[in-house]
GUMAR-875902 format. One record per residue (C-alpha): x, y, z. Coordinates in pm, 1 decimal. Layout:
BEGIN
X:Y:Z
...
This chain:
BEGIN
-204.3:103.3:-898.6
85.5:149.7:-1164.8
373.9:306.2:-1069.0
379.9:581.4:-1253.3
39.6:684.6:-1086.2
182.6:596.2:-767.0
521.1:859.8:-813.7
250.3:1143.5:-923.0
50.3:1082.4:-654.5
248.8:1076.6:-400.5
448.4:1430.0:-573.5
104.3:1574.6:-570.6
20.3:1474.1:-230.7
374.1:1574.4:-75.6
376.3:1942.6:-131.6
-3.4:1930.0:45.8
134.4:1699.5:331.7
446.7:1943.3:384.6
211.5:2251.1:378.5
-66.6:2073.5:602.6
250.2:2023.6:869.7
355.2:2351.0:874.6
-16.3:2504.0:910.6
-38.8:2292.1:1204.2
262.7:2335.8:1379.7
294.2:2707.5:1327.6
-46.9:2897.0:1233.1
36.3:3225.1:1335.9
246.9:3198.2:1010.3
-52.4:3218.0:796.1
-304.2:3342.8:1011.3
-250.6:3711.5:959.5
-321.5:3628.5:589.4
-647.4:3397.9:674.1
-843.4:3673.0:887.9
-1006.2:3849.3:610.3
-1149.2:3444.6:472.7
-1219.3:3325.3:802.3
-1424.6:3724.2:913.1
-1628.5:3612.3:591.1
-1613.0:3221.0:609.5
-1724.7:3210.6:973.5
-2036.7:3383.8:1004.3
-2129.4:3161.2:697.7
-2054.5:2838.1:867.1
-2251.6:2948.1:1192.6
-2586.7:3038.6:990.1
-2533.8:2657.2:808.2
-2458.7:2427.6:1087.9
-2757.0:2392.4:1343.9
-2861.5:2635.0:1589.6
-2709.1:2424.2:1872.8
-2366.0:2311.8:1711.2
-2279.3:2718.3:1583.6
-2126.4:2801.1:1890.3
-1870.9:2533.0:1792.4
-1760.0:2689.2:1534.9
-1409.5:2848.2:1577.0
-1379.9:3193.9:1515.0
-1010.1:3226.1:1524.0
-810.5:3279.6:1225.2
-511.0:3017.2:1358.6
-774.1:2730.6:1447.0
-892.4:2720.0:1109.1
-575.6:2722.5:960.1
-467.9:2419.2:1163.8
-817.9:2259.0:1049.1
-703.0:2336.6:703.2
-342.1:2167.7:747.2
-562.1:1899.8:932.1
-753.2:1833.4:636.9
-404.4:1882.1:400.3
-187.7:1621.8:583.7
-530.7:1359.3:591.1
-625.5:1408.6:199.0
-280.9:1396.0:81.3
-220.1:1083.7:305.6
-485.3:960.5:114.1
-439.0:1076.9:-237.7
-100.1:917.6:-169.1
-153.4:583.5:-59.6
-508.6:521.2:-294.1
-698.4:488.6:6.1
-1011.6:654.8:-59.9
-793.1:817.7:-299.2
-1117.6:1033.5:-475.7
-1197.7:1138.6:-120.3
-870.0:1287.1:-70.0
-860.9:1468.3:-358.7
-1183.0:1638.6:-269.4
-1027.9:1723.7:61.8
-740.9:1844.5:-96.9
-943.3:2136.2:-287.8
-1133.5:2161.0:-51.6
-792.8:2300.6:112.0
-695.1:2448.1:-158.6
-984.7:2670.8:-207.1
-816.7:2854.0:190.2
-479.1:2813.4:44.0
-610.5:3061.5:-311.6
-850.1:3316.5:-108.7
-528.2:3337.8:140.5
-273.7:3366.3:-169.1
-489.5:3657.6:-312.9
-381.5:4047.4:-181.8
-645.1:4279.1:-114.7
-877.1:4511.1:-278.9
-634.2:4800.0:-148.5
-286.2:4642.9:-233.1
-44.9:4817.5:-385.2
37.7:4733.4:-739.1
422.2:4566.0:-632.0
198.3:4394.1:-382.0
0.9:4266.6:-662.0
278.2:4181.4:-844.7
453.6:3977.9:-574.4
157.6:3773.4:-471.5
60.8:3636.0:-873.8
287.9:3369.1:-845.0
157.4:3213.2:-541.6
-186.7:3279.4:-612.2
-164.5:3111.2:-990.7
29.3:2807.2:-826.6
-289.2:2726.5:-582.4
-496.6:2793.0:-848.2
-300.3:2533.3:-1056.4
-309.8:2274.1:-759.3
-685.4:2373.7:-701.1
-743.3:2237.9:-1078.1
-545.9:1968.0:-1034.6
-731.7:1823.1:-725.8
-1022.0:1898.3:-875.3
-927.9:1696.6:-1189.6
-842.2:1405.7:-928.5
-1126.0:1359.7:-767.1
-1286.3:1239.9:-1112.6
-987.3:986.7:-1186.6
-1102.6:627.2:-1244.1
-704.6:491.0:-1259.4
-762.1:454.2:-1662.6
-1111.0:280.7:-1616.4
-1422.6:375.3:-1787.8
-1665.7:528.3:-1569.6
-1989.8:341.4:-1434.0
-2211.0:496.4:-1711.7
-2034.8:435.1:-1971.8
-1946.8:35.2:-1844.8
-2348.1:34.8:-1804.6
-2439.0:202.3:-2176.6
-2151.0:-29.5:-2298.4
-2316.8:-371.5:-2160.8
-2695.6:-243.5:-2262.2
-2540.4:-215.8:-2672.5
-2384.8:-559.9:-2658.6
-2690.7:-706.3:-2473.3
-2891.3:-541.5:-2760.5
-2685.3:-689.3:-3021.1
-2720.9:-1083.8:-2841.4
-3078.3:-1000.1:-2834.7
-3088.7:-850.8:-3180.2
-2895.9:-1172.7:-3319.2
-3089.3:-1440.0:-3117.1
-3443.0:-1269.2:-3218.3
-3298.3:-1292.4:-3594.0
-3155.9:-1674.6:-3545.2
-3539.5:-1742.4:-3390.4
-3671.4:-1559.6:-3718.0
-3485.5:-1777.1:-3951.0
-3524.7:-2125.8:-3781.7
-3955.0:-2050.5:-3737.8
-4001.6:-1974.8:-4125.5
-3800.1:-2261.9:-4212.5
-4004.0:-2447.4:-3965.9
-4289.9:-2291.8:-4144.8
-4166.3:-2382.8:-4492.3
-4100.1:-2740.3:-4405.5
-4446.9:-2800.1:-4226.8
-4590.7:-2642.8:-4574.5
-4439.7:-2849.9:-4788.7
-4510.1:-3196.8:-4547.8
-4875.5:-3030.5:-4549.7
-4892.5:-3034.4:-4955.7
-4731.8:-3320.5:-4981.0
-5028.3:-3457.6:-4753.8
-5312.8:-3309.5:-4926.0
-5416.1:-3342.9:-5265.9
């Protein structure tokens, strides 16, 4: 990993890390704003998960926020250090998906209210992108398909040359047989 990815990464990853800490050590910061996700977000997750496992599923505003700082501090860890650094990144928007429908005021907010919460809201949209855009980075190598469509044109091209290199060797086989044949006959 070059250094330069390194610094980003671990820039990227910080402000996640330092936001996954504080949803774990104090919730009831954030869960006020959470309850109207998690009313919507829970039933959801209770009709997905099997019969026997939905009663598992927390239905408290603060739990989930903790699982979301959970999953913050673990895919930044990761997105930092390279280690499984793709899965990270999916974790990471995975987080930040909470972090925007959190960030986003109400249906009945006021217009000031509006107005106050655009920042915020744009920024975890802006890191939502960004994670996004990380889990597809290759650290400046080409991706399988291309490595695979690469290797079938130059094995075409050997093939292509050595079929053309057979070509020319059999007719002048051929032309040297004829003229050992006519040279033979009479």
């Amino acid at each position: 990993m070059s250094l330069l990815r390194f610094v980003a990464r671990s820039l990227f990853a910080s402000y996640f890390i330092s936001e996954g800490v504080k949803a774990v050590t104090k919730p009831a910061d954030t869960a006020p704003d959470a309850e109207a996700f998690t009313h919507t977000f829970t039933p959801l997750v209770q009709r997905i998960v099997p019969a026997d496992l939905a009663s598992y599923v927390p239905e408290k505003a603060e739990t989930w926020v903790r699982i979301s700082g959970v999953v913050q501090i673990v895919g930044g860890a990761m997105f930092a250090t390279g280690i499984g650094r793709r899965l990270g990144a999916a974790m990471l928007a995975k987080a930040s998906v909470l972090n925007l429908a959190i960030s986003m005021p109400g249906k009945q907010a006021t217009k000031e209210a509006k107005e106050h919460a655009r920042p915020e809201m744009l920024r975890n949209a802006a890191l939502l992108g960004a994670a996004v855009l990380a889990t597809q980075d290759l650290q400046g190598r080409p991706s399988l398909g291309w490595r695979s469509a690469h290797a079938a044109k130059v094995t075409e091209k050997k093939v292509s040359a050595l079929s053309n290199d057979v070509s020319r060797k059999a007719r002048k086989q051929a032309k040297r047989i004829g003229k050992k044949l006519e040279a033979v006959t009479p």
